[in-house]
C-alpha positions as CSV (number, residue, x, y, z in Angstrom):
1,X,0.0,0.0,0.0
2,X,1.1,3.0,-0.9
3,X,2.2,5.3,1.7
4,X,-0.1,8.3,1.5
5,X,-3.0,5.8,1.4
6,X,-1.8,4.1,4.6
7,X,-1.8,7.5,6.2
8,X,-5.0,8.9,4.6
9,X,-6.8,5.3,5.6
10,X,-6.1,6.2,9.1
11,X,-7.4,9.4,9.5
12,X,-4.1,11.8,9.8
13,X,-5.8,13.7,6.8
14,X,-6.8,13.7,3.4
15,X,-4.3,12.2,0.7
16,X,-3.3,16.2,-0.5
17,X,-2.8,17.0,3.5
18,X,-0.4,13.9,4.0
19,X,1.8,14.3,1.2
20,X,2.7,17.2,2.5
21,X,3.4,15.9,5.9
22,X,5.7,13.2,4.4
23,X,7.5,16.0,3.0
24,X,8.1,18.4,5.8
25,X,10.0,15.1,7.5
26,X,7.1,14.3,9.7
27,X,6.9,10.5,8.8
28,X,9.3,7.6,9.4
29,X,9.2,4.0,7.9
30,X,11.0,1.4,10.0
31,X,13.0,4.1,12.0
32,X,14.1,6.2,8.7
33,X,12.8,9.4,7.8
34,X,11.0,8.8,4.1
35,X,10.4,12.1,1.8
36,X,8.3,9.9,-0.8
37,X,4.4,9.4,-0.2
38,X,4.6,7.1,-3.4
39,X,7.0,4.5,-1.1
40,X,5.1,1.1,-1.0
41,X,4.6,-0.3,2.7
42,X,3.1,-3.6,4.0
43,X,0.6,-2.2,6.6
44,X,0.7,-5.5,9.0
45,X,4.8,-5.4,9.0
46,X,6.4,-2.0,8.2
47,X,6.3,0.8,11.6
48,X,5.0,3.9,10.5
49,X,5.0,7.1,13.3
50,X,3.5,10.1,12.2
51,X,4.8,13.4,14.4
52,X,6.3,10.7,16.7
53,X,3.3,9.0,17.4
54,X,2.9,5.0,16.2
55,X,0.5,4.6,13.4
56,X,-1.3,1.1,13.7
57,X,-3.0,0.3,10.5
58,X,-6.5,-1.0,11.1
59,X,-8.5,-2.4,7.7
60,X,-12.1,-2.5,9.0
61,X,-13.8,-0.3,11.4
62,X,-17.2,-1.5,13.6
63,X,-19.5,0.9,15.1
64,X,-22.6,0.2,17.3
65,X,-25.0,3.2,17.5
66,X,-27.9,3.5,19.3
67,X,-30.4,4.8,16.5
68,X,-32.6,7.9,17.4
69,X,-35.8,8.2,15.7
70,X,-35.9,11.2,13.1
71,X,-32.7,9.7,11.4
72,X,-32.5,7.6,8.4
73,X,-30.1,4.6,7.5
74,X,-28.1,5.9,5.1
75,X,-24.5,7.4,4.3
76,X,-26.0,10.8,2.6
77,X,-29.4,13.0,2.2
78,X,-30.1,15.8,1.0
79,X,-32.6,16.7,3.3
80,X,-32.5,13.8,6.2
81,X,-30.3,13.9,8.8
82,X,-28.5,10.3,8.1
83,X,-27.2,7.7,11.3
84,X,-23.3,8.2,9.1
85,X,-23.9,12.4,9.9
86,X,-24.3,11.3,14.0
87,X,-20.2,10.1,13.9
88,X,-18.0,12.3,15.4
89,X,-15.5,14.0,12.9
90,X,-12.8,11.4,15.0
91,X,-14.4,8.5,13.4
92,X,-16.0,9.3,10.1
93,X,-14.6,8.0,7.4
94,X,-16.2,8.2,3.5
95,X,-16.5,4.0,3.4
96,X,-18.6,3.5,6.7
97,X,-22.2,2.6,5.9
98,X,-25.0,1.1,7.6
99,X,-25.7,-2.7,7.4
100,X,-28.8,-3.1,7.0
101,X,-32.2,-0.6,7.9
102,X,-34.4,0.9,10.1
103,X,-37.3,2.7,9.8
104,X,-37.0,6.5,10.5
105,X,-38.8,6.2,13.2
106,X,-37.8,3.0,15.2
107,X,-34.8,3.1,17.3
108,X,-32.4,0.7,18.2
109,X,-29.3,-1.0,17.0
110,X,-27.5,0.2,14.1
111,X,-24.7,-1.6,13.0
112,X,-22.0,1.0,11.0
113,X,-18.8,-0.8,9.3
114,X,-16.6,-0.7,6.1
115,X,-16.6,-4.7,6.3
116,X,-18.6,-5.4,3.2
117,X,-18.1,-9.1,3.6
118,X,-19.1,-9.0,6.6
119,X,-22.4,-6.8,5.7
120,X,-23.1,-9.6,3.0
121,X,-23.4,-12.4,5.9
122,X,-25.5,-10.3,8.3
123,X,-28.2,-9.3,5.2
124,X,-28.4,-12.8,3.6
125,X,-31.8,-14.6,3.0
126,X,-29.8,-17.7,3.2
127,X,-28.1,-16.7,6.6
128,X,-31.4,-16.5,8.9
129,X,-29.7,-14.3,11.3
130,X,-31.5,-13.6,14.0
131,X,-32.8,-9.6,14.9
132,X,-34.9,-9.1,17.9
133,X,-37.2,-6.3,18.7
134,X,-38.9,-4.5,21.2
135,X,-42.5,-3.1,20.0
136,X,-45.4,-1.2,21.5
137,X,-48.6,-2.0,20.4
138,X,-52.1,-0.4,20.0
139,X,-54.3,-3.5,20.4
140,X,-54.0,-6.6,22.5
141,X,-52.0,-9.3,21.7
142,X,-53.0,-13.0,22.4
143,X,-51.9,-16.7,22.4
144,X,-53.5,-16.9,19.6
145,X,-51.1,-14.4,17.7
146,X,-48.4,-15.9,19.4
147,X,-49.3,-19.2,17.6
148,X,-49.7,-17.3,13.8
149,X,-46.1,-15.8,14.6
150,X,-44.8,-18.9,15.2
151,X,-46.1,-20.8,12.0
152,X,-45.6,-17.7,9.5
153,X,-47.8,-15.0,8.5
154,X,-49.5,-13.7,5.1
155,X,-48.5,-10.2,5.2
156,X,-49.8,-7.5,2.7
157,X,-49.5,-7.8,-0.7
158,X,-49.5,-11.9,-0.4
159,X,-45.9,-12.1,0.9
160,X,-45.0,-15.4,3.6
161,X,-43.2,-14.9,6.1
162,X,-40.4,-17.2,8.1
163,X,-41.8,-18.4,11.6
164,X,-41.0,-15.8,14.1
165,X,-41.0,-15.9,17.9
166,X,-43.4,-13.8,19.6
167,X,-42.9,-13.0,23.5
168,X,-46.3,-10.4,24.6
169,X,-44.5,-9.0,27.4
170,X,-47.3,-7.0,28.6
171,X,-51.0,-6.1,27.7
172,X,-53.9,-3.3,29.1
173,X,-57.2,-4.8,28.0
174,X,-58.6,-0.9,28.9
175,X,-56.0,0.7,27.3
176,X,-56.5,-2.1,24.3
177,X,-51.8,-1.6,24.0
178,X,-49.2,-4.2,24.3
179,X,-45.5,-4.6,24.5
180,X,-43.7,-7.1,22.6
181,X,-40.4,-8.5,22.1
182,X,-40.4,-10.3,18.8
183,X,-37.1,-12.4,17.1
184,X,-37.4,-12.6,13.5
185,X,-35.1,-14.9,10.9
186,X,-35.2,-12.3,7.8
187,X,-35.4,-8.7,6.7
188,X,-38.7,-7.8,5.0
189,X,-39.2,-4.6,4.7
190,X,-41.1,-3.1,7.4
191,X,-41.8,-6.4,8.5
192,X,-41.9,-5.9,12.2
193,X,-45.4,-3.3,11.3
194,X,-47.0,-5.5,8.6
195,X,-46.9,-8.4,10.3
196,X,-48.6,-7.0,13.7
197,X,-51.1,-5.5,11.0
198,X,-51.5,-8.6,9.9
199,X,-53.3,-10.1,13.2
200,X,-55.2,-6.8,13.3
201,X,-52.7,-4.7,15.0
202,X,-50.5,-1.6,14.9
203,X,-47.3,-0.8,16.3
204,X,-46.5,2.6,17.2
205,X,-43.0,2.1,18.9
206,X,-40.2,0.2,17.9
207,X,-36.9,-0.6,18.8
208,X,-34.3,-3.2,18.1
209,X,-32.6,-5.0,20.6
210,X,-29.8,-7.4,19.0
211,X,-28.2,-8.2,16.3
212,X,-27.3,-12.4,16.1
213,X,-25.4,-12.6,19.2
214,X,-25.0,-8.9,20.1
215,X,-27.2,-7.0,22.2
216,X,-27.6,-3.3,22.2
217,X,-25.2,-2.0,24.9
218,X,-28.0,-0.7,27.8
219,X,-25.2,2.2,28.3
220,X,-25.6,3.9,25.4
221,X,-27.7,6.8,25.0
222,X,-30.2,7.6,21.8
223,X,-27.5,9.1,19.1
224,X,-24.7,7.6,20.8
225,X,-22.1,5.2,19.7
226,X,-19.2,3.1,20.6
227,X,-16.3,0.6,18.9
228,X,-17.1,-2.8,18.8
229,X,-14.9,-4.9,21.3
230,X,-12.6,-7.9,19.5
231,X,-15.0,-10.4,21.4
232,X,-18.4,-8.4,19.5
233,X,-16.6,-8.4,16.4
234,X,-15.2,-12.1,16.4
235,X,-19.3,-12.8,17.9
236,X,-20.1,-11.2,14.8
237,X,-17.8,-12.9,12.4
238,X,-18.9,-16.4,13.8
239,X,-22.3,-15.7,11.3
240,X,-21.0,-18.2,8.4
């Protein structure tokens, strides 16, 4: 890789602003001082220090956010704030995206990464990896629904869906609400809603909870965000 890139990759500045860097003296390769931003280095072997500080290359990045509502999954809009605009300066970088969606207004764990292989495993149809969800409900869930849920549901416009495991966590027969927690083993689109409207029901709150093995860390706050830990990511990676 070639220098500049290695530098620019980690966020010491854009490819124009590291150039110049290398050429004020500011970078060493392997203990010499290197004046060429063209100069090849193999980013798991070679010691780069920028301004005396080490530079560790690091290929993918993993970010779990806490999804407000009011934000959309995406990387840009025009008009919409995005869940890519809530980074910090510190840790965007132009090839993070969301995998996978949620609703603009359902909250709940966002996964943000550049691992594209890894986005692949997580989306796939063939995969089955679990999402689960918390879900507010205007109407009362029963046994009954629990039972449809677990067999498969017709859901508008003819579509089937997988089983799915329905917990009714709470109900108020004279409120007519409920709370749910629901695991599903695919991505429809706005499947949570359509298939709660398909028992006669509407949700009017949602949140997810966990991603395959990772749950949403309780700590962080509506907008917020953290770095994956190595366990989360090698939890993650185990989706084959």
């Amino acid at each position: 890789m070639r220098l500049d890139k290695f530098l620019a990759d980690m966020g010491i500045g854009s490819r124009k602003e590291v150039k110049g860097y290398i050429k004020k003296g500011l970078v060493t390769v392997n203990g010499q001082v290197v004046k060429s931003d063209k100069l090849q280095v193999a980013e798991d072997q070679d010691q780069v220090v920028f301004d005396g500080e080490p530079v560790i290359y690091q290929k993918y990045f993993y970010y779990m956010m806490n999804k407000p509502g009011g934000v959309i999954s995406a990387t840009v809009d025009n008009y919409e704030e995005t869940v890519v605009d809530l980074l910090a300066d510190t840790d965007f970088r132009e090839d993070l995206f969301p995998v996978g969606r949620l609703d603009k207004d359902t909250e709940g764990f966002m996964l943000l990464s550049n691992d594209g292989a890894l986005a692949h495993r997580l989306l796939s149809p063939k995969k089955h990896v679990e999402k689960e969800y918390f879900a507010k409900v205007a109407g009362v869930m029963t046994e009954e629904d629990v039972a449809a849920f677990a067999k498969g549901l017709t859901i508008d416009g003819g579509e089937e869906t997988l089983p799915a495991e329905l917990t009714i966590v709470a109900t108020d027969e004279k409120a007519q609400t409920s709370e749910i927690r629901l695991i599903l083993h695919e991505g429809k689109f706005h499947q949570v809603k359509r298939m709660v409207q398909a028992v006669g029901k509407e949700v009017t709150y949602l949140k997810r909870l966990r991603i395959g093995g990772l749950v949403l860390d309780s700590g962080l706050e509506l907008g917020d965000y953290r770095p994956l830990t190595e366990a989360e990511v090698v939890l993650l990676e185990g989706v084959r």
